[in-house]
BATI-608398 format. One record per residue (C-alpha): residue in one letter; x, y, z. Coordinates in steps of 0.2 Angstrom, whole numbers, padded with zeros to 4 digits, always signed. Each point is the difference from the previous one (the first is absolute). Last residue first. Example, Ala and Ser with C-alpha at 12.3 -4.5 7.8 and 13.67 -1.06 7.14 Angstrom:
REM residues 2
S+0068-0005+0036 A-0006-0017+0003 
REM end
This chain:
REM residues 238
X-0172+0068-0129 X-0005-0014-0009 X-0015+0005-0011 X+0011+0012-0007 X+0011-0013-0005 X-0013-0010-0007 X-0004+0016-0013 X+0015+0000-0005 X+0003-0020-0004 X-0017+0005-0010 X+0010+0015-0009 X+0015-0011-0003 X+0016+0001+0009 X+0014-0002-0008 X+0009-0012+0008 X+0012+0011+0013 X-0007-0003+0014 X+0009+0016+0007 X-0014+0011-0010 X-0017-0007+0005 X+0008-0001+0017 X+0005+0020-0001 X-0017+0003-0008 X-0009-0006+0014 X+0010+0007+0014 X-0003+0019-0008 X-0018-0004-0001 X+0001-0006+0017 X+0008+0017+0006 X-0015+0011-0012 X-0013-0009+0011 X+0007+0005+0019 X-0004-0017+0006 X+0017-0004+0004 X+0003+0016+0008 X-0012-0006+0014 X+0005-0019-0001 X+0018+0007+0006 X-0004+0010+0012 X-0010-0014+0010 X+0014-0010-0005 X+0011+0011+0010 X-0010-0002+0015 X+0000-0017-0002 X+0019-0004+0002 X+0002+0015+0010 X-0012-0003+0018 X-0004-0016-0008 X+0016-0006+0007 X+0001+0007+0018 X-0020-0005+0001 X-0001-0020-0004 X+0017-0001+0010 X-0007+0007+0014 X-0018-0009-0003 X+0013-0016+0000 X+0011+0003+0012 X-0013+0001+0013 X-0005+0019+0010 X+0001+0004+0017 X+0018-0003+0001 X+0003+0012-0012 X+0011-0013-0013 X+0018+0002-0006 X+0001-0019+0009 X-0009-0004-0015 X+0013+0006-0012 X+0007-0015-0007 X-0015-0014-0003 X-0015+0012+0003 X+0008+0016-0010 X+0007-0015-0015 X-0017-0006-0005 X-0008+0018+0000 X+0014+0006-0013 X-0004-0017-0009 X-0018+0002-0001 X+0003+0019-0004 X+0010-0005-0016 X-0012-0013-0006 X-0014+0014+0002 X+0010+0011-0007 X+0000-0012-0017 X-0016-0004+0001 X-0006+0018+0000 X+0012+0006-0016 X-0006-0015-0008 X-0017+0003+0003 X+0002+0018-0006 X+0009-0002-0015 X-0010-0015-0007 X-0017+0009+0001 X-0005-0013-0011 X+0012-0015-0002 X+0017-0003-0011 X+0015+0005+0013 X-0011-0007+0016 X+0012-0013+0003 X+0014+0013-0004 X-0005+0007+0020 X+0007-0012+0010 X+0018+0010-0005 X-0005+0009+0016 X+0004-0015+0009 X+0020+0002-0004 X-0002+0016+0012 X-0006-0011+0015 X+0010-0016-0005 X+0016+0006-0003 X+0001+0015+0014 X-0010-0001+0014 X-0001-0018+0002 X+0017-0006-0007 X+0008+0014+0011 X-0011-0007+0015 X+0006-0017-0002 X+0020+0005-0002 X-0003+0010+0018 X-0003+0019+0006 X+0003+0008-0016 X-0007+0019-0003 X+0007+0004-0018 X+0006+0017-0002 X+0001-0002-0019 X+0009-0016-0008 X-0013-0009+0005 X-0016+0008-0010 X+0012-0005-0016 X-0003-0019+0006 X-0019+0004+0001 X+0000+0008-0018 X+0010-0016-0006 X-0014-0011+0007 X-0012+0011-0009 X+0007-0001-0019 X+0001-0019+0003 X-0019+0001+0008 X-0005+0010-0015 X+0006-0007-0016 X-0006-0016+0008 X-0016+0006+0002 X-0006+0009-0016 X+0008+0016-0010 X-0008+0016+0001 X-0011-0002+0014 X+0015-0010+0008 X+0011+0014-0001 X-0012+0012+0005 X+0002-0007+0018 X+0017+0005+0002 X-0004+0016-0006 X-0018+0004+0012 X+0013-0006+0018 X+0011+0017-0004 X-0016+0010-0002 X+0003+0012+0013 X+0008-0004+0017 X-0007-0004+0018 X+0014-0010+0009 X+0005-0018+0006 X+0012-0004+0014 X+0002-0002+0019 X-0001+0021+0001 X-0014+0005-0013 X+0007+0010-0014 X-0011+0015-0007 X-0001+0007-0016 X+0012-0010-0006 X+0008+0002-0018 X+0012-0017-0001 X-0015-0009-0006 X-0001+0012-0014 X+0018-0002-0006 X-0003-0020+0000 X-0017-0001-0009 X+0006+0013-0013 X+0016-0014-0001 X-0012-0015+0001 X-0013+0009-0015 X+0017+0004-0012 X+0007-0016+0002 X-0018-0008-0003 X+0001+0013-0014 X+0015-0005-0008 X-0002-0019+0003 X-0015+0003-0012 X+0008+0010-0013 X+0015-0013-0002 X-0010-0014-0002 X-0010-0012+0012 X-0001-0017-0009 X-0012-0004-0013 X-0017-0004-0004 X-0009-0004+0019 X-0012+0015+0000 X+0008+0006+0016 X+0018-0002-0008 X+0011-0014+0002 X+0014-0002+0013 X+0018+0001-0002 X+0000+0017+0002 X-0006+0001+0016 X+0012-0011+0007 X+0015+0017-0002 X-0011+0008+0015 X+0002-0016+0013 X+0018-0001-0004 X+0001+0020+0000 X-0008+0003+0019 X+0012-0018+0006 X+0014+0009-0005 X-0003+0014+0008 X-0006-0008+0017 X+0016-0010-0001 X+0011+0016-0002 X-0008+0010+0013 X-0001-0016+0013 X+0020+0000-0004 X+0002+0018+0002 X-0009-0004+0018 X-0019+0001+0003 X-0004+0008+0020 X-0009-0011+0010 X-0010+0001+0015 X+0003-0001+0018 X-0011+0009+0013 X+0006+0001+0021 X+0005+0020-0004 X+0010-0003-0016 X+0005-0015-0006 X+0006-0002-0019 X+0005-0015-0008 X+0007-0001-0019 X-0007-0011-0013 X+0007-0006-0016 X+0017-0007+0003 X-0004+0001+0018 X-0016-0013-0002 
REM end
């Protein structure tokens, strides 16, 4: 765990601060899992991702990435309010499907790492990091139905907030009011920025000229020359 990991106590509390090594590995690891997404076919299932495509998924994690790193508020055992960093990595999926997603998510969650990471043990890491961010890619499942955007914008921070939830009543229970159980605290911490900025999210989402703009950026990145029925589908989708 050196190699990757580095202790810290500090007033009775030990976490763990990511080494040069952890840095190195988490890095690594972000461009193994984005590089597969090239070797997987498109949504419609006729050919591999091309150029374009991993363009903008790169594009979508890296807008994703900036805006996480734009808090408006930071709670203090992790997790923080920001604006539409969660909406990116979810897009993915709309655009592309599921496994274009949860590949595209998973690196999103090791990138999450690599900035001010809260790390108590190896379980919890896994819990609020790969598997909580990497459930945002729940939302490709949703890629070709009506209303797509939105359900699988809501799946996916749902799958996120699961997680989030999961990992305060394993780790952080003790973190607890003692007139209060770890899992209405838990339930509360979390929503308190994961839902809230969903909540801001669905709002702009539902401004009509933004879903026009999402439409025609899918109709555009798929790349098969769209005909006016495929069109009119889309629209239907989002």
């Amino acid at each position: 765990m050196s190699l990757f990991l580095e202790k810290v106590v500090e007033d009775g509390y030990v976490t763990y601060n990511i080494t040069k090594g952890g840095y190195a590995l988490v890095i690594v690891l972000a461009l193994i899992a984005f590089a597969m997404i090239s070797f997987f076919k498109n949504a419609d299932g006729k050919g591999k991702m091309s150029v374009k495509q991993i363009t903008v998924s790169a594009l979508c994690l890296a807008l994703a990435f900036v805006l996480s790193n734009i808090k408006l508020f930071k709670l203090p055992f992790g997790g923080s309010l920001t604006i539409f960093s969660m909406f990116f990595v979810t897009y993915i999926g709309y655009l592309y499907g599921p496994r274009v997603s949860i590949s595209a998510a998973f690196a999103y969650g090791l990138l999450q790492m690599i900035v001010d990471p809260y790390i108590i043990s190896i379980p919890q890491l896994l819990c609020d990091y790969i598997l909580a961010f990497t459930a945002l890619g729940l939302s490709g499942f949703f890629h070709n139905s009506k209303w797509g955007l939105f359900k699988g914008y809501l799946v996916g921070v749902i799958g996120r907030y699961f997680f989030s939830v999961l990992s305060g009543v394993v780790f952080f229970a003790d973190y607890a009011p003692e007139n209060m159980s770890p899992l209405a605290y838990s339930a509360s911490y979390n929503a308190s920025y994961i839902f809230t900025e969903a909540a801001i999210t669905v709002a702009i989402l539902f401004v009509p000229a933004i879903r026009v703009a999402l439409n025609r950026v899918k109709a555009e990145v798929i790349e098969k020359g769209v005909t006016k029925k495929e069109r009119e589908f889309l629209e239907k989708t989002i």
